[in-house]
One Martini backbone bead per residue (centre of mass of N, CA, C, O) as a GRO file, in nm:
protein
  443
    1UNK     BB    1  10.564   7.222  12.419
    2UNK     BB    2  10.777   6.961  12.381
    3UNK     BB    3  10.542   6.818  12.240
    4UNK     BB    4  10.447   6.982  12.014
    5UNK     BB    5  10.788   7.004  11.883
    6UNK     BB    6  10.805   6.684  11.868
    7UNK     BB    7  10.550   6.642  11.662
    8UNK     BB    8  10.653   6.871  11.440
    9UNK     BB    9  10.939   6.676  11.377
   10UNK     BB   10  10.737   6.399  11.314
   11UNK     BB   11  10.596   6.507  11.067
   12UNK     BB   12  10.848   6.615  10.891
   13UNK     BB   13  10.963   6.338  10.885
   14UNK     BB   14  10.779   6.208  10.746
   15UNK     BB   15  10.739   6.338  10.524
   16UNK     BB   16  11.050   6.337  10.407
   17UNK     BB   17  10.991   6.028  10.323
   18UNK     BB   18  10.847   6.064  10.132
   19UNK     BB   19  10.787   6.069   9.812
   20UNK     BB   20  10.809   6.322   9.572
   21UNK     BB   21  10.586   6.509   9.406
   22UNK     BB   22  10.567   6.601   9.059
   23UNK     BB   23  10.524   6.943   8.973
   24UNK     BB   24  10.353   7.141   8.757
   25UNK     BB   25  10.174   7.417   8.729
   26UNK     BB   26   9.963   7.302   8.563
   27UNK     BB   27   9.899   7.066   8.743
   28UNK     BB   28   9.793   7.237   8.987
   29UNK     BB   29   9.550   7.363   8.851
   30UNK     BB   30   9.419   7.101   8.792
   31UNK     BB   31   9.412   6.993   9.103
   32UNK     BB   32   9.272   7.215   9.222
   33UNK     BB   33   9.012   7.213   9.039
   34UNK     BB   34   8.928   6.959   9.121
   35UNK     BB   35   8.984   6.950   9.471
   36UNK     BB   36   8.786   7.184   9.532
   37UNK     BB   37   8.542   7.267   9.723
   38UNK     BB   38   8.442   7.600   9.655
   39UNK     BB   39   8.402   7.504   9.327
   40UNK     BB   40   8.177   7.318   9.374
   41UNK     BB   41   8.009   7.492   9.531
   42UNK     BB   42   7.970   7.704   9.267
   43UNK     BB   43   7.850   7.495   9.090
   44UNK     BB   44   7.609   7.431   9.212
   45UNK     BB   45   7.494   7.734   9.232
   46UNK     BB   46   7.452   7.754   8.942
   47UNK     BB   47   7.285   7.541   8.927
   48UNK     BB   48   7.054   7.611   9.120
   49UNK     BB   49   6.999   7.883   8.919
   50UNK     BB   50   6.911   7.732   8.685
   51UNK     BB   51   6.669   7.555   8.781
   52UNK     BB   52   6.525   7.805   8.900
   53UNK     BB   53   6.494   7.936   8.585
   54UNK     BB   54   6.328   7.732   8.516
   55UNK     BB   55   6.069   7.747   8.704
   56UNK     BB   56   5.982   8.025   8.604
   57UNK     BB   57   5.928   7.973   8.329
   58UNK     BB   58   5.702   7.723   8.351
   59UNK     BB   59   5.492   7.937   8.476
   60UNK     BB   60   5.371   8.012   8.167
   61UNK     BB   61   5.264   7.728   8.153
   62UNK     BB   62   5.060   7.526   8.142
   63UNK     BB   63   4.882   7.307   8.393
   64UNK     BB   64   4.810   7.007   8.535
   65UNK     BB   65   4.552   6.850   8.783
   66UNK     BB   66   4.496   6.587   9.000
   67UNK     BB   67   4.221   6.459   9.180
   68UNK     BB   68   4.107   6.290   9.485
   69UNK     BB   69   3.844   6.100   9.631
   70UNK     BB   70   3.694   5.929   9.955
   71UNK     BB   71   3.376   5.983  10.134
   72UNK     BB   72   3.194   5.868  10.411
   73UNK     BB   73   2.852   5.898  10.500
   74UNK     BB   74   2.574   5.942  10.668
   75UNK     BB   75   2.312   5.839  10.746
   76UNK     BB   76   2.005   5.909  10.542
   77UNK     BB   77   1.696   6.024  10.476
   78UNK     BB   78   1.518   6.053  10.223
   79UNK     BB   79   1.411   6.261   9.953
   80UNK     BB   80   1.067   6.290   9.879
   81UNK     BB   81   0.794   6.267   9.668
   82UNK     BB   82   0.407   6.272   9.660
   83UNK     BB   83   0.130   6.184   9.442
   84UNK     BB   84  -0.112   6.156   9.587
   85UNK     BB   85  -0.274   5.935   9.418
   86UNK     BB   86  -0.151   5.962   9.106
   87UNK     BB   87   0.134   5.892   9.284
   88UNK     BB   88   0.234   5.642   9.486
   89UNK     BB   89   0.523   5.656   9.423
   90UNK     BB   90   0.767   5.770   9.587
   91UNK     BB   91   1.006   6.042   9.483
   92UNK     BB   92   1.331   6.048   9.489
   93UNK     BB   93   1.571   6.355   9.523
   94UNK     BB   94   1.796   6.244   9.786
   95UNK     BB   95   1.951   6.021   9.832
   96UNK     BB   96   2.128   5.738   9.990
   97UNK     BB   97   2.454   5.827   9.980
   98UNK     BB   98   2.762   5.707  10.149
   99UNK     BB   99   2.957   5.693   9.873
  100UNK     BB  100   3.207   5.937   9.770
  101UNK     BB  101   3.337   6.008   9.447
  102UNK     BB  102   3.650   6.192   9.328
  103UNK     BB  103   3.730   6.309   9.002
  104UNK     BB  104   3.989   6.532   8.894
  105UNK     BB  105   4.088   6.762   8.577
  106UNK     BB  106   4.300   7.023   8.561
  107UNK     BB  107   4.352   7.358   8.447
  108UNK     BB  108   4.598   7.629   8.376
  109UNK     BB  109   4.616   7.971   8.277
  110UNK     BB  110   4.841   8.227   8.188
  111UNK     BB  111   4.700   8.543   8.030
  112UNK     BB  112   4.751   8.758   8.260
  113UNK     BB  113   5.019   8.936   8.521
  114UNK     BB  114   5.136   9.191   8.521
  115UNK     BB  115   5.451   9.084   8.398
  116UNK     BB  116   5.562   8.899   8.613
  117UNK     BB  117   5.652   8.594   8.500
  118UNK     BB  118   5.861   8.723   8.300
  119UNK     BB  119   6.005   8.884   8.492
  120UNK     BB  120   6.096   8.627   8.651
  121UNK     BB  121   6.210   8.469   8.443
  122UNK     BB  122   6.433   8.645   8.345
  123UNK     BB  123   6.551   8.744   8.643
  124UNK     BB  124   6.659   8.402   8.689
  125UNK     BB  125   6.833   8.403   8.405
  126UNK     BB  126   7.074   8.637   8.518
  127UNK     BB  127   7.117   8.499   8.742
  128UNK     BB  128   7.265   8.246   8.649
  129UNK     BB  129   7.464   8.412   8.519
  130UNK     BB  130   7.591   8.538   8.767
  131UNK     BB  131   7.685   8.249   8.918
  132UNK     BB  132   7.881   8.178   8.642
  133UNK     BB  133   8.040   8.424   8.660
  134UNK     BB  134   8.129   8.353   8.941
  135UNK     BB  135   8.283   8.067   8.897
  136UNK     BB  136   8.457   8.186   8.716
  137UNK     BB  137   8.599   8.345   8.951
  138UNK     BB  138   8.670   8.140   9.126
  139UNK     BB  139   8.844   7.967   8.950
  140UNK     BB  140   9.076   8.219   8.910
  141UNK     BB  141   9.129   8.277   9.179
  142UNK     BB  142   9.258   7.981   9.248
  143UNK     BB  143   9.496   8.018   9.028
  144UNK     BB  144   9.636   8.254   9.175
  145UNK     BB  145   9.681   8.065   9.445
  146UNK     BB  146   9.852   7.929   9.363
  147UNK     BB  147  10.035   8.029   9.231
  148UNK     BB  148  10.154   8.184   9.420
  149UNK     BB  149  10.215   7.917   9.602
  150UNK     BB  150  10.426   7.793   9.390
  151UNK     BB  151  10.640   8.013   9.391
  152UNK     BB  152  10.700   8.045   9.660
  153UNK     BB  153  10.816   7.754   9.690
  154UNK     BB  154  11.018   7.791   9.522
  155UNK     BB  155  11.187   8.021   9.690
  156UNK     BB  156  11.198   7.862   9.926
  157UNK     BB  157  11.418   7.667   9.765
  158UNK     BB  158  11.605   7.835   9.692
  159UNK     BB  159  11.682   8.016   9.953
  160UNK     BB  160  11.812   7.781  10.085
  161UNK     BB  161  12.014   7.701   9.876
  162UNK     BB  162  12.154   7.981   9.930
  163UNK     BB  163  12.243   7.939  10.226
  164UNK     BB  164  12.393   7.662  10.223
  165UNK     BB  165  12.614   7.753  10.086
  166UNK     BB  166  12.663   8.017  10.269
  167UNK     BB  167  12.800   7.784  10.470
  168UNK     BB  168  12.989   7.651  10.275
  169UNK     BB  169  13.157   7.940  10.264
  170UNK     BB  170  13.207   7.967  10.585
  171UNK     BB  171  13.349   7.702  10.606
  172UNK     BB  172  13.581   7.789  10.430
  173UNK     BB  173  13.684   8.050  10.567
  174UNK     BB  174  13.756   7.906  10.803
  175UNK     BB  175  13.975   7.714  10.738
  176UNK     BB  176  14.154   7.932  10.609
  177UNK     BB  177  14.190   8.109  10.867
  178UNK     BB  178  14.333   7.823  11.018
  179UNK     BB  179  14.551   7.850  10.858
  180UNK     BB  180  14.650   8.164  10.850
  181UNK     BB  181  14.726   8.133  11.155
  182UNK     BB  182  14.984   7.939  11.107
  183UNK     BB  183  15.140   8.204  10.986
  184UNK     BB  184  15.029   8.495  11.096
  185UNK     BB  185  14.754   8.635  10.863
  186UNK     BB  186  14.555   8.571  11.114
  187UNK     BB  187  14.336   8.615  11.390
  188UNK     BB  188  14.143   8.536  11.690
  189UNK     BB  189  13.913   8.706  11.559
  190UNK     BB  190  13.848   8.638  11.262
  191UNK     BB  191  13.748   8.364  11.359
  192UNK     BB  192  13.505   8.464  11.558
  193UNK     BB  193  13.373   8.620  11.278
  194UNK     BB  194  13.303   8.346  11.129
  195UNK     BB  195  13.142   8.228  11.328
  196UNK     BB  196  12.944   8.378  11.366
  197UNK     BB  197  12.891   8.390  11.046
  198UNK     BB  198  12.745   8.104  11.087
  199UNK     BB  199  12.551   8.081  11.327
  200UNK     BB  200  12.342   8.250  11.156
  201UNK     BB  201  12.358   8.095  10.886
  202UNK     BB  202  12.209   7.839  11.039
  203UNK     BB  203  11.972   7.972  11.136
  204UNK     BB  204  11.890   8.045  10.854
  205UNK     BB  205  11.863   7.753  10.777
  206UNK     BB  206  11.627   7.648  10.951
  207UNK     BB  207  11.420   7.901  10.847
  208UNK     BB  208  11.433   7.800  10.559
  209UNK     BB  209  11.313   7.500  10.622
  210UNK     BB  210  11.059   7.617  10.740
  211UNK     BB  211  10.935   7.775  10.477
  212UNK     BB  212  10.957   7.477  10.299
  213UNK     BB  213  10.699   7.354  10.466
  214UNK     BB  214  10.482   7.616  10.485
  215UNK     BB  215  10.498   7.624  10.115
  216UNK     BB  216  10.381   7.341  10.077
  217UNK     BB  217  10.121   7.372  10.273
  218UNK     BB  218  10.006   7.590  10.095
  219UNK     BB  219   9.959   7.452   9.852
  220UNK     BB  220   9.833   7.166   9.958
  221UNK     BB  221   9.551   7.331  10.012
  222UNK     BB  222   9.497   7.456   9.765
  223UNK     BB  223   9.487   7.147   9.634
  224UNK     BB  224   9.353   6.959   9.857
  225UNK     BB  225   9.545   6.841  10.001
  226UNK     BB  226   9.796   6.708  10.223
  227UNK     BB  227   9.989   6.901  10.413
  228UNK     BB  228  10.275   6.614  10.404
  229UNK     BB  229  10.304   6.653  10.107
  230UNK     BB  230  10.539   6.606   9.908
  231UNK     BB  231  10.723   6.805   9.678
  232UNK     BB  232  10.829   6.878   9.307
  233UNK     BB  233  10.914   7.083   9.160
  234UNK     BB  234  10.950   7.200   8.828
  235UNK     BB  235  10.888   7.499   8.744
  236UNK     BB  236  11.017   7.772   8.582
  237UNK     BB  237  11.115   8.074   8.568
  238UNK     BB  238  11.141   8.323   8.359
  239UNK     BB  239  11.418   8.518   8.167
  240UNK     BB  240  11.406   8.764   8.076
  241UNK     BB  241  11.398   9.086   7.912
  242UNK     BB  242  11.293   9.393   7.954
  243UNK     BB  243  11.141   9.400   7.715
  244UNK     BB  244  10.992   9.126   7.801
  245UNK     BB  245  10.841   9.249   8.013
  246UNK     BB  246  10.685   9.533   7.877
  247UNK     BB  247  10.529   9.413   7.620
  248UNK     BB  248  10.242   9.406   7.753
  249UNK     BB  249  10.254   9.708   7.847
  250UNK     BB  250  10.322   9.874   7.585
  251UNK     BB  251  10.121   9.760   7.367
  252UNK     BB  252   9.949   9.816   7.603
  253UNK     BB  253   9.759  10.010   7.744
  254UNK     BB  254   9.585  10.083   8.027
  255UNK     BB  255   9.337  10.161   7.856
  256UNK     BB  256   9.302   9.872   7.728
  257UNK     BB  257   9.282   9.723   7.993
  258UNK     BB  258   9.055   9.811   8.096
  259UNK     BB  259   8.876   9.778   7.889
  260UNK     BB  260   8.876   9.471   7.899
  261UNK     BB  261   8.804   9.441   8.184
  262UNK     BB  262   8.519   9.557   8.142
  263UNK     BB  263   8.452   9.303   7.935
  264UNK     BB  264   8.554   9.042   8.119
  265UNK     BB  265   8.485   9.027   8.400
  266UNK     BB  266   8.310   8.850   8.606
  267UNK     BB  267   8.228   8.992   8.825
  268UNK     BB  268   8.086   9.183   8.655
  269UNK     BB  269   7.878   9.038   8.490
  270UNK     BB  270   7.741   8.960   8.760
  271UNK     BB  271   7.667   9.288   8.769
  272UNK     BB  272   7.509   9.299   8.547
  273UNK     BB  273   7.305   9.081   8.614
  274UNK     BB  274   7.172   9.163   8.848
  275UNK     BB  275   7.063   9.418   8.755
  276UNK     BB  276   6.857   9.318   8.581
  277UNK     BB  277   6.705   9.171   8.777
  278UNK     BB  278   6.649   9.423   8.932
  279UNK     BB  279   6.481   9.581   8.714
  280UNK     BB  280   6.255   9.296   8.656
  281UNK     BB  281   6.159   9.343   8.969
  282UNK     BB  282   6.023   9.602   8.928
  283UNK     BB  283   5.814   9.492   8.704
  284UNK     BB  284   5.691   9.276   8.927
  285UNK     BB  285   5.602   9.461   9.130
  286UNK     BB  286   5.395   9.590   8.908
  287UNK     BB  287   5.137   9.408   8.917
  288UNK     BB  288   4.953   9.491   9.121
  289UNK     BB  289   4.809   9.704   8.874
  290UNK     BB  290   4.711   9.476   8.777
  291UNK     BB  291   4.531   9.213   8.629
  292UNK     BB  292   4.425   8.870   8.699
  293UNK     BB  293   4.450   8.632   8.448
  294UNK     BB  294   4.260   8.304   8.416
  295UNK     BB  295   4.249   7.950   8.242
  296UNK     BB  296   4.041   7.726   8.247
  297UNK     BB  297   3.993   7.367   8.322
  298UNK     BB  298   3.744   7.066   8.355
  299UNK     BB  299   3.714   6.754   8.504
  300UNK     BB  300   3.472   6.535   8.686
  301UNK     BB  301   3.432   6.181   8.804
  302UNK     BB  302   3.175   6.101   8.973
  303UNK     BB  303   3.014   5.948   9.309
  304UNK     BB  304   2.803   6.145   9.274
  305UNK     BB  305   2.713   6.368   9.046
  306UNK     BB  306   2.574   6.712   9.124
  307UNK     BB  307   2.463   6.755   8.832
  308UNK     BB  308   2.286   6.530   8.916
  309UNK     BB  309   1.905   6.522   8.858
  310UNK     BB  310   1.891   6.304   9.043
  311UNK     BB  311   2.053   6.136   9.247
  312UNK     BB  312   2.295   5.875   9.193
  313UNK     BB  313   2.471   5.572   9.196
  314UNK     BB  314   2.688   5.680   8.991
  315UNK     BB  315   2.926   5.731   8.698
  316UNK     BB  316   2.986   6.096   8.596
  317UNK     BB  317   3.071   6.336   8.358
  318UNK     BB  318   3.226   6.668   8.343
  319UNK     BB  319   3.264   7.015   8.216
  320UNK     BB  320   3.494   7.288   8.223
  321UNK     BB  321   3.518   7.654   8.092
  322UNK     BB  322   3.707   7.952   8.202
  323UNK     BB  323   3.741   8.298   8.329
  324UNK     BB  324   3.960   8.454   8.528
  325UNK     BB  325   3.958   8.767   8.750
  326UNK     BB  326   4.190   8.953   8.930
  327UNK     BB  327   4.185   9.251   9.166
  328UNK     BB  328   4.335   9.518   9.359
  329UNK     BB  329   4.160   9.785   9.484
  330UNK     BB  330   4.292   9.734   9.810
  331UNK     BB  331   4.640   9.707   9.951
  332UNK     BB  332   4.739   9.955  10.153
  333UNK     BB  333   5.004   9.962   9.992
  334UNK     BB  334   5.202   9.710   9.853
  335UNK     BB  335   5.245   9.785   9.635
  336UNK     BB  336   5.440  10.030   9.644
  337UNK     BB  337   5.647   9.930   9.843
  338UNK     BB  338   5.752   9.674   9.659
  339UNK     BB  339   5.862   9.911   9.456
  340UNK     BB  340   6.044  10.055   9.622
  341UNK     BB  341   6.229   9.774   9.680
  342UNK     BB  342   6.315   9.753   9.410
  343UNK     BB  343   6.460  10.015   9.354
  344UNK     BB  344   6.648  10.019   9.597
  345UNK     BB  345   6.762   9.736   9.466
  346UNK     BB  346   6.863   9.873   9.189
  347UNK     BB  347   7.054  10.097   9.291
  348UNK     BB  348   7.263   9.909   9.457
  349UNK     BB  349   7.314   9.756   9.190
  350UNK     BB  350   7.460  10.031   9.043
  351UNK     BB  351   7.664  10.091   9.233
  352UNK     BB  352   7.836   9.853   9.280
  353UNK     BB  353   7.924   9.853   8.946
  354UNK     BB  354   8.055  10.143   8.993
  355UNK     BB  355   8.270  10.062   9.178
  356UNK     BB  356   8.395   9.788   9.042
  357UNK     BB  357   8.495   9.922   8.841
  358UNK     BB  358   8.690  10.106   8.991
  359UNK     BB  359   8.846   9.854   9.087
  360UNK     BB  360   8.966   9.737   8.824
  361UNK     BB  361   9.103  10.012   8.696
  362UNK     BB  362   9.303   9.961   8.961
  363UNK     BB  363   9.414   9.693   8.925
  364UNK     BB  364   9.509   9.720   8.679
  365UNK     BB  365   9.720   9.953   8.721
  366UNK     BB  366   9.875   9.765   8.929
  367UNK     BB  367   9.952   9.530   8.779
  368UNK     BB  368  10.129   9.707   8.554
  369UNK     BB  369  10.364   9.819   8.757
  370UNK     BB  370  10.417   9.543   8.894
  371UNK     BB  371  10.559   9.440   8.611
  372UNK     BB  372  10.730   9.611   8.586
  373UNK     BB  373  10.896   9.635   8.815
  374UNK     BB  374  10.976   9.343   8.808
  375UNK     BB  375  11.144   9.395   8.545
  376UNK     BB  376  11.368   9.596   8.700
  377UNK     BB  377  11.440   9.363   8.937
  378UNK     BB  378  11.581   9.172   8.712
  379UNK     BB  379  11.793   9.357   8.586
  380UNK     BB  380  11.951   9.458   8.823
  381UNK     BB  381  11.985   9.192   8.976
  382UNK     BB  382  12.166   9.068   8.733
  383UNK     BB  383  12.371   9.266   8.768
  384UNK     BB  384  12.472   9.236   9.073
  385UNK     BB  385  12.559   8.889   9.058
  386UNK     BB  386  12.789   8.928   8.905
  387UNK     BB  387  12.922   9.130   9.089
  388UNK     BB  388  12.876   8.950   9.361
  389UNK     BB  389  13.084   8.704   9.260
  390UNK     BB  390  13.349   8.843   9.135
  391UNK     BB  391  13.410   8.945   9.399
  392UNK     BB  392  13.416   8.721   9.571
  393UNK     BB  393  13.639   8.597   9.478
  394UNK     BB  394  13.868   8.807   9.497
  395UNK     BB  395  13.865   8.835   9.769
  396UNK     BB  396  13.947   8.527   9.828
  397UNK     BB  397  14.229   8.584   9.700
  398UNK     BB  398  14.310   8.782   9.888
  399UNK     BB  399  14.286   8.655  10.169
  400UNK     BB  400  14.494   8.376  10.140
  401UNK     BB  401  14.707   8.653  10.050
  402UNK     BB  402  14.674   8.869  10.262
  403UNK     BB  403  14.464   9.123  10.101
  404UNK     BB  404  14.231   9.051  10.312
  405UNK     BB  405  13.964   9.059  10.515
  406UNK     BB  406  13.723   8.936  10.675
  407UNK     BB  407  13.533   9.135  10.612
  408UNK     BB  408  13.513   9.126  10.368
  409UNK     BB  409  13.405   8.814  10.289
  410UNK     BB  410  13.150   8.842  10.449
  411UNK     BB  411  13.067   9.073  10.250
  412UNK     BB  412  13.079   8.885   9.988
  413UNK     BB  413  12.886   8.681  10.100
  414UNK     BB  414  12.632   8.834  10.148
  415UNK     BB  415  12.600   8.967   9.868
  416UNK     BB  416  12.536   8.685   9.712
  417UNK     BB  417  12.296   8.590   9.873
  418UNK     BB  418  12.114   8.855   9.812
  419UNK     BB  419  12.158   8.857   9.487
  420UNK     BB  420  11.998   8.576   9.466
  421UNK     BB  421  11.760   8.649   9.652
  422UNK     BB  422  11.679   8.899   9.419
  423UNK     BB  423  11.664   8.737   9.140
  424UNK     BB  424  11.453   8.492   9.289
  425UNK     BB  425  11.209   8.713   9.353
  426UNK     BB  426  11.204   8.883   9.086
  427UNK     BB  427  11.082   8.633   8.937
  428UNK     BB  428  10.912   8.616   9.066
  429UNK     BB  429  10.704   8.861   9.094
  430UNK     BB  430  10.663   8.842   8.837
  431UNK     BB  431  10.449   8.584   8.755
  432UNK     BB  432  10.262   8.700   8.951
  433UNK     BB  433  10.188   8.985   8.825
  434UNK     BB  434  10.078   8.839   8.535
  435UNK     BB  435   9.860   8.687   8.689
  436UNK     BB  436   9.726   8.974   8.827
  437UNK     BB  437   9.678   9.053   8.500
  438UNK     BB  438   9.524   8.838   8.393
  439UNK     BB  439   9.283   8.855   8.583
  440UNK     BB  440   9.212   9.184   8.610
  441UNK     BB  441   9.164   9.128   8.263
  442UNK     BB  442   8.990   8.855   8.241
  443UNK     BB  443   9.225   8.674   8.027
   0.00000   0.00000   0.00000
């Protein structure tokens, strides 16, 4: 455990010892997608679902193969007719070749499929567009993780740096307190409560210091990067006023952020081509029921070629031309089965887009109202800080004139920590929440 202790407090020392990388918030989004292994992994699933979709498509073209061989037979017998007296020279009908060569170059179209291969190809299409959709949206996800942590680690350098200070304000009120000692304005009780409330605001040090540590490491794993990287954030939340952070959603009401949302979500267009392709899954799995026809044509050049009678062993070639027709007359029911499998997951996939749709509409509207919150907590907080400063002084000048307790100074040093870590608590919250709103309709 004591080896653990060490560990981990000479990688922070080491960390803070190298100079921080200033980062704005830009640029954190353009680093997480530039070295997202899982953005990369969601591209690569694009690429092979276009390629996949090429695949498909190019089932419908004519095919074009050639074979070749070579085989050595064993000696045979010639196979002859005599026709003596007459024709006294026997006529070999079979000769003895034992080197066989065969070269063939074949064609194949597909005539009719029982609309298979286009729907197979167009369904394959939808896909591609699925996968494509699915990356952009695993791309917002990411930008939200990213803002989300890039915020995060400004507040808890916040709220460190005021904790900070009220170390430092309740280091002067100790002082104070034992100058008013030696008037005998203050007793030896008096200092006791600002020990006390030194040493937990010291804990509370130790505390702001090890989040501000924790949300840097979550910040650089968010961006790829190794996680003892030291940062120095540049990007500050905006100070709206209530009007200001209200515009997004007065001027748009909740119903117009949802149509926008069915509109643009990534999410859904993913499933919205899922469910296309498995409509077209469905009249695929029913070609069972059609006729397959395909247009063939070959080229022969053989030695000996079986075409020529009698056999030479010389090279000769021959061509040939048809149209064939396989048709499935009895199949125990495997095209109704596999048409049932269609449908069924045809129904699963419309299921799920009417799920999405309402998980949409209620994120939209969550997202909207966590807006709306996040700007009446700027506009309170901002309101409480004024007057947990002035109050502070006052008090503080109180105190030194022997007109207020410890207890006074206490509870209005830590009204002030309290204050400022609700207006930058408020400041971030808006940020994310706008981000979060801003995902959920869409972009």
């Amino acid at each position: 455990m004591k080896r653990s202790l060490l560990f981990t407090l000479l990688i922070s020392a080491g960390a803070r010892s190298q100079t921080p990388v200033d980062l704005s918030l830009e640029d954190a989004i353009n680093s997480g997608k530039e070295n997202s292994r899982m953005l990369h992994v969601a591209v690569l699933k694009a690429d092979a679902a276009t390629a996949k979709a090429q695949e498909a498509s190019v089932a419908l073209l004519p095919t074009i193969k050639f074979d070749g061989s070579y085989r050595r037979l064993s000696d045979i017998t010639p196979f002859a007719l005599t026709f003596a007296p007459l024709i006294p020279t026997p006529i070999e009908i079979n000769p003895n070749i034992p080197n066989v060569y065969n070269l063939k170059v074949g064609l194949q179209e597909p005539l009719f499929a029982g609309f298979r291969l286009q729907s197979n190809a167009d369904a394959a299409g939808y896909l591609a567009d699925a996968a494509e959709a699915e990356r952009k949206g695993g791309e917002a996800d990411l930008v939200l993780t990213i803002v989300n942590a890039y915020w995060s680690l400004y507040q808890a350098i916040q709220v460190k740096k005021f904790v900070d200070e009220n170390v430092q304000r309740l280091k002067s009120y100790r002082a104070d307190t034992q100058n008013l000692m030696k008037t005998g304005m203050a007793t030896r009780n008096d200092l006791l409560k600002i020990d006390v409330q030194l040493s937990n605001a010291r804990l509370a040090q130790v505390d702001a210091e090890n989040d501000v540590d924790v949300a840097m490491m979550n910040l650089n794993n968010a961006l790829g990067q190794p996680a003892d990287r030291p940062l120095h954030i540049t990007s500050t939340p905006a100070t709206p006023t209530l009007e200001d952070s209200l515009a997004i959603t007065d001027v748009l009401s909740a119903d117009v952020l949802v149509g926008r949302a069915l509109d643009r979500r990534d999410d859904l267009a993913a499933m919205k081509s899922r469910v296309e392709a498995s409509r077209l899954g469905v009249t695929a799995a029913q070609a069972g029921w059609w006729p397959q026809v395909n247009l063939t044509a070959n080229y022969v050049y053989a030695r000996p070629n079986q075409r020529y009678l009698p056999a030479v062993d010389k090279f000769k070639g021959t061509w040939e031309v048809g149209i064939g027709m396989q048709f499935d007359i009895w199949n125990w029911g495997t095209t109704l089965y596999q048409t049932d499998q269609a449908r069924s997951q045809l129904l699963q996939s419309e299921l799920l887009l009417d799920q999405l749709r309402d998980n949409a509409a209620l994120e939209v509207r969550r997202s909207r109202l966590a807006v709306v919150r996040a700007a009446n907590r700027i506009s309170v907080a901002q309101e409480a800080i004024d007057q947990a400063d002035e109050n502070a002084r006052t008090t503080d000048e109180k105190y030194r004139n022997g007109l207020a307790t410890s207890t006074d100074v206490l509870d209005a040093s830590f009204a002030v920590l309290q204050a400022r870590t609700n207006v930058t608590g408020a400041l971030v919250e808006r940020e994310i929440a706008l981000a979060r709103l801003r995902k959920a309709v869409g972009g």
